[in-house]
N, C-alpha and C positions, 0 to 999 in steps of 0.2 A: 405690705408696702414693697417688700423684696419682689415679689412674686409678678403685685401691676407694675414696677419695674424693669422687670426684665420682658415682661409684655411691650412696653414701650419701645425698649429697646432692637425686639425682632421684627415689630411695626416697620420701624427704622429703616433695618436692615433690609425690608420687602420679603423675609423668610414668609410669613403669614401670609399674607399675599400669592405669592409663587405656591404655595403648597393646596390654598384653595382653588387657585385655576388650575391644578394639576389633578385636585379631586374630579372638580367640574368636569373636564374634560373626559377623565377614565367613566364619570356617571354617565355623559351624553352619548359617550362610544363604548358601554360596557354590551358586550357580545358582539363587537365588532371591530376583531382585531385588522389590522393592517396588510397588506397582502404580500403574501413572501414573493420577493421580485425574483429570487430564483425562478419561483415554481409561477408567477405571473409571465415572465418578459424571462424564459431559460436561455441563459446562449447556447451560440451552437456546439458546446460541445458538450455537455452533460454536466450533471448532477451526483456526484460520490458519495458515497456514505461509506466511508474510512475505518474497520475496526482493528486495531492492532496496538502496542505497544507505548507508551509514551515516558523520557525522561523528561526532564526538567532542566539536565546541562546535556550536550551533544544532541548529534544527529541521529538519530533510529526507530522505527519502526511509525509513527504517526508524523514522529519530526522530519524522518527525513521524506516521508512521501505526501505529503499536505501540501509545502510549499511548492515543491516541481508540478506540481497538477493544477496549482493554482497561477504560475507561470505561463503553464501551457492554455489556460482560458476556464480553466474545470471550479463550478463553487464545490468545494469540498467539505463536507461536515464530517469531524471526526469522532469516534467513539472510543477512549483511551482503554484496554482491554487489560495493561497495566498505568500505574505511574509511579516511576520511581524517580529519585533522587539524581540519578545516572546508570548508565549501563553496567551491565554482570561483572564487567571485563575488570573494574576496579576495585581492589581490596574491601570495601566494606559500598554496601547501599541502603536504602532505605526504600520505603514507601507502601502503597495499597495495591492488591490487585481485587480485580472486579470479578466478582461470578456471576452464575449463570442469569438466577432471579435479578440482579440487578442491570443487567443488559435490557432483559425485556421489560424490564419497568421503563427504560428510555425508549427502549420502543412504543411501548404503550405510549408514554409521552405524546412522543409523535405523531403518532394513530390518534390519539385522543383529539390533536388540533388540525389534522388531515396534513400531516407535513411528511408523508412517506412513499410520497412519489419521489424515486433514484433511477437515472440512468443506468448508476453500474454501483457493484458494491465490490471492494476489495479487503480482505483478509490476508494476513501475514500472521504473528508469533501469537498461538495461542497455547496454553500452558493445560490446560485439564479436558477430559474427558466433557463435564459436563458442560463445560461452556462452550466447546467445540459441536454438541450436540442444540445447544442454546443457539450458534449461526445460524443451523440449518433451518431449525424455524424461523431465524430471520430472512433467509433465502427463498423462506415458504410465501412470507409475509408481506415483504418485496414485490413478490409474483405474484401475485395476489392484487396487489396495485397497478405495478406494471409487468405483463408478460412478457414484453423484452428486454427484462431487466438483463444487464451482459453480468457474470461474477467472475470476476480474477482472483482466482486463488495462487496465492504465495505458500504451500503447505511445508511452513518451516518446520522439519523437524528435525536437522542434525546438519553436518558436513565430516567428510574426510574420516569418514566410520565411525561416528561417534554421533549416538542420538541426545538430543538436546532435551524431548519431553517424554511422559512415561511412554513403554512400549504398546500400550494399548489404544493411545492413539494414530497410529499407525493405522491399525485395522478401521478405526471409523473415517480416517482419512481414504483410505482406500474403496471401503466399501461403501459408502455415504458421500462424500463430498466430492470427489473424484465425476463421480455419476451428475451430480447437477451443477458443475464450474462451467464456463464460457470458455475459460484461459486460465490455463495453471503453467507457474513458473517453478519448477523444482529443480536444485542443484542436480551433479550427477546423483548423490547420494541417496537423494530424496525420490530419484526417479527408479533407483534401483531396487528401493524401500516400497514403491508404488507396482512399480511392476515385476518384483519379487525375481531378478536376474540380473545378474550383471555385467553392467556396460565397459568394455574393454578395446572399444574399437568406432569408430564413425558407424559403422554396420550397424554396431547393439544399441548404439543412441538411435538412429532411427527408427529401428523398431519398436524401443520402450516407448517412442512417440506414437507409433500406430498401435500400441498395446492401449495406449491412455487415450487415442480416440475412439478407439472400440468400444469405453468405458464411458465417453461422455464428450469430454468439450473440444471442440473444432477447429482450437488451436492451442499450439502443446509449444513453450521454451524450455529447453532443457539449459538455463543460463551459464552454467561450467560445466565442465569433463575436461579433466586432464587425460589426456592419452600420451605416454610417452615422454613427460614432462613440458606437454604442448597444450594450453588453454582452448577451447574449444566455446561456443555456444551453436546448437543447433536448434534450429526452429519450423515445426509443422505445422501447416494448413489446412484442414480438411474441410473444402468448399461446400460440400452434400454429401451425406450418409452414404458410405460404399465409393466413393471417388477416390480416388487415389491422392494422397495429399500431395499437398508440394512440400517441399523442403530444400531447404541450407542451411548452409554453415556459416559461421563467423568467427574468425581466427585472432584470436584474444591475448597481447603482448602480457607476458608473468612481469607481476612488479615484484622485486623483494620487501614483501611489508605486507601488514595486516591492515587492512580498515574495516571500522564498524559502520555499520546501517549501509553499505552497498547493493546485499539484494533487497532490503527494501525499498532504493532507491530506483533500481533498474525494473523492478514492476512496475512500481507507479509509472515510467517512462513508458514502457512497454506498453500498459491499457491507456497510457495519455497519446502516444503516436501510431497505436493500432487505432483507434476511434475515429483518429484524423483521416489512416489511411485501413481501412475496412477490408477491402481484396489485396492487403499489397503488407504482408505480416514480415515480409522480408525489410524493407525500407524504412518499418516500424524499428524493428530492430536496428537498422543500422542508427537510425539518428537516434536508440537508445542508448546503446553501446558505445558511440561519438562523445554523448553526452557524460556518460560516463568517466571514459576513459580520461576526459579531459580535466575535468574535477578532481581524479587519481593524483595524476600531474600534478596539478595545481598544490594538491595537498603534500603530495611529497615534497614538491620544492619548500613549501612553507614551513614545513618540519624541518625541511636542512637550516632552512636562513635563520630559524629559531637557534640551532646550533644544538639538534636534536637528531639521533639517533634514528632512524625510520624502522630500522629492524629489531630497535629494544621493547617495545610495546604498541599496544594495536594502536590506530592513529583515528584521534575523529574528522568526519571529512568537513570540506572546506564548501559548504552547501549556499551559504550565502552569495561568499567569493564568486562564484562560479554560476549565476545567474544568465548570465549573458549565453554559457556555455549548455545552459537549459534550455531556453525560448529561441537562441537559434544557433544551434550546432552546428559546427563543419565537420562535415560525412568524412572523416579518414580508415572508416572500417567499414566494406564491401562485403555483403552477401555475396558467398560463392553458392549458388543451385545446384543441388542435385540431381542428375538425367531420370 
C-alpha cells in the first residue's frame, strides 16, 4: 500500500511522466546528438582549448584566462591541469592535480564525439615532466584535425631566478615545445632559461627573440625585463622564415605590489588581440598591456579602500571589476618600434 502510494503521489507530481518523455526522447534521438553551435555556427574569432591551472577562490591560471577570452568573443573549453582550493601563495591548500593519462582520456573524450576541432590551444603552469610531454601529443592531435591550429605558449617556469618546476623541464620546454608553439610568452627569466644567456639590455631581449624564432614560433613576447629598475615588454614578429622580424617595446610603470594570475592574464590578452589583429602584434600588445595595467589600478585601489596594505601580501586581481577594462580598453601604453 505504501509503495501504490507513493506511486500515486509522483503521478501527481508529473515526475513519471516527465521522466518517460525524457526516455522517449533520448530512444528517438539515440545516436544523434545535437550539434555543437560552436563547431556548427563558430564565430569569428576562434575556438580555445585552455590547459592550465585552476583554483576555486581567486584568479589564476584557467580562472584568470577563460573569462578575458570569453569577453573578447572566444568559446573557451577549459582543461584544469591542477585544482586547488586557492593559490600556492597562501599558507596551507588543498586539492588534485591531473596527469598525464588522464589528459588524454579527455581528449579521447573528445575525439571519440568529433569535438577536437580548436582554433588555438593555450598552455600556461604545468608542473611535471610527463604531462608536459602529454601537450605535445596534444598539439600532435590538434594538428591532426586542424593544421592551422595557432598554440600560445605561456612556458611558466619561474621568475626573478628562482625556477618554479623541476629543472628538467626546462630541457623539454626548450627542445620540444619551443619548436612547435605559434606564440610564447616568457618572462625575462623564462627567456633566459630558453635561450640559455642573459638579457641585461634592450639589445639581449632582442635577440633572445630572434634566438626563439630560429627555433620555432613567428612571434615571440618577452612580457617583463627589468633593466635598470625599468619594466620592459618586448615584442617580435617574424612575418616569413628568414625576414627580419619586427619589433618593439612597451615601457611598463613598476607598481609596489605583487599580484597573482597576471601573466596568465596577459597571454590569454595577448592570443585574444593578436587573432583580432594578425600582421599588427604590436597594437595586440598595446590593447594587452592597456588592459592590464588598468585592472592593476583598479586592484590596488581596492586593496587600499579595503584599508589593506598592498605591499604586505600578494593581491588577487580584480578580474570581474574590470570587465569593461577587457572588451574595450583605452590604449594608454604605445608601442615604441625598433629601426
Amino acid at each position: 500500500m505504501l509503495f501504490q502510494s507513493k506511486i500515486t503521489t509522483y503521478l501527481r507530481l508529473g515526475i513519471f511522466r516527465e521522466t518517460h518523455i525524457f526516455r522517449s526522447r533520448s530512444l528517438t534521438n539515440s545516436g544523434m546528438a545535437p550539434p555543437i553551435l560552436s563547431l556548427a555556427l563558430p564565430s569569428e574569432t576562434g575556438r580555445v582549448l585552455s590547459i592550465q591551472s585552476h583554483t576555486v577562490q581567486g584568479y589564476v591560471g584557467n580562472k584568470s584566462a577563460v573569462f578575458p577570452l570569453q569577453l573578447l568573443g572566444y568559446d573557451v573549453d577549459p582543461i584544469n591541469s591542477v585544482q586547488f582550493s586557492n593559490h600556492t601563495g597562501y599558507p596551507t591548500f588543498k586539492g588534485q592535480v591531473l596527469n598525464g593519462q588522464q589528459l588524454w582520456e579527455l581528449i579521447e573524450g573528445l575525439e571519440a564525439n568529433d569535438l577536437l576541432y580548436y582554433t588555438h590551444l593555450l598552455t600556461g603552469y604545468i608542473g611535471s615532466v610527463s604531462f608536459l610531454n602529454t601537450v605535445l601529443e596534444v598539439v600532435n592531435k590538434l594538428r591532426s584535425v586542424n593544421p592551422k591550429l595557432t598554440y600560445v605558449c605561456d612556458p611558466v617556469m619561474g621568475d626573478e631566478g628562482k625556477l618554479y618546476v623541476p629543472p628538467e623541464l626546462v630541457v623539454v620546454y626548450r627542445e620540444k615545445v619551443v619548436p612547435v608553439a605559434s606564440m610564447l610568452t616568457p618572462n625575462q627569466f623564462e627567456a633566459e632559461k630558453l635561450t640559455g644567456f642573459r638579457i641585461e639590455s634592450e639589445s639581449d631581449g632582442r635577440d633572445a627573440c630572434n634566438i626563439l624564432h630560429a627555433a620555432g614560433p613567428s612571434k615571440v613576447v618577452i612580457t617583463s625585463i627589468n633593466l635598470d629598475g625599468n619594466l620592459l615588454l618586448i615584442g617580435s614578429h617574424q612575418k616569413e622564415n628568414g625576414q627580419r622580424p619586427e619589433q618593439f617595446k612597451i615601457k611598463i610603470p613598476k607598481i609596489p605590489a605583487y599580484f597573482t594570475g597576471t601573466g596568465d592574464l596577459v597571454t590569454a590578452l595577448l592570443l585574444g588581440w593578436s587573432n583580432k589583429y594578425p600582421d599588427n602584434l604590436n597594437k595586440a600588445a598595446e590593447l594587452a598591456v592597456s588592459s592590464l595595467q588598468a585592472l592593476l589600478q583598479r586592484t590596488l585601489s581596492d586593496y587600499k579602500s579595503a584599508g589593506h596594505d598592498p605591499q604586505s601580501t600578494s593581491l588577487e586581481i580584480r578580474l570581474i571589476q574590470s570587465q569593461d577594462d577587457i572588451r574595450n580598453p583605452q590604449v594608454n601604453f604605445k608601442a615604441e618600434r625598433y629601426n
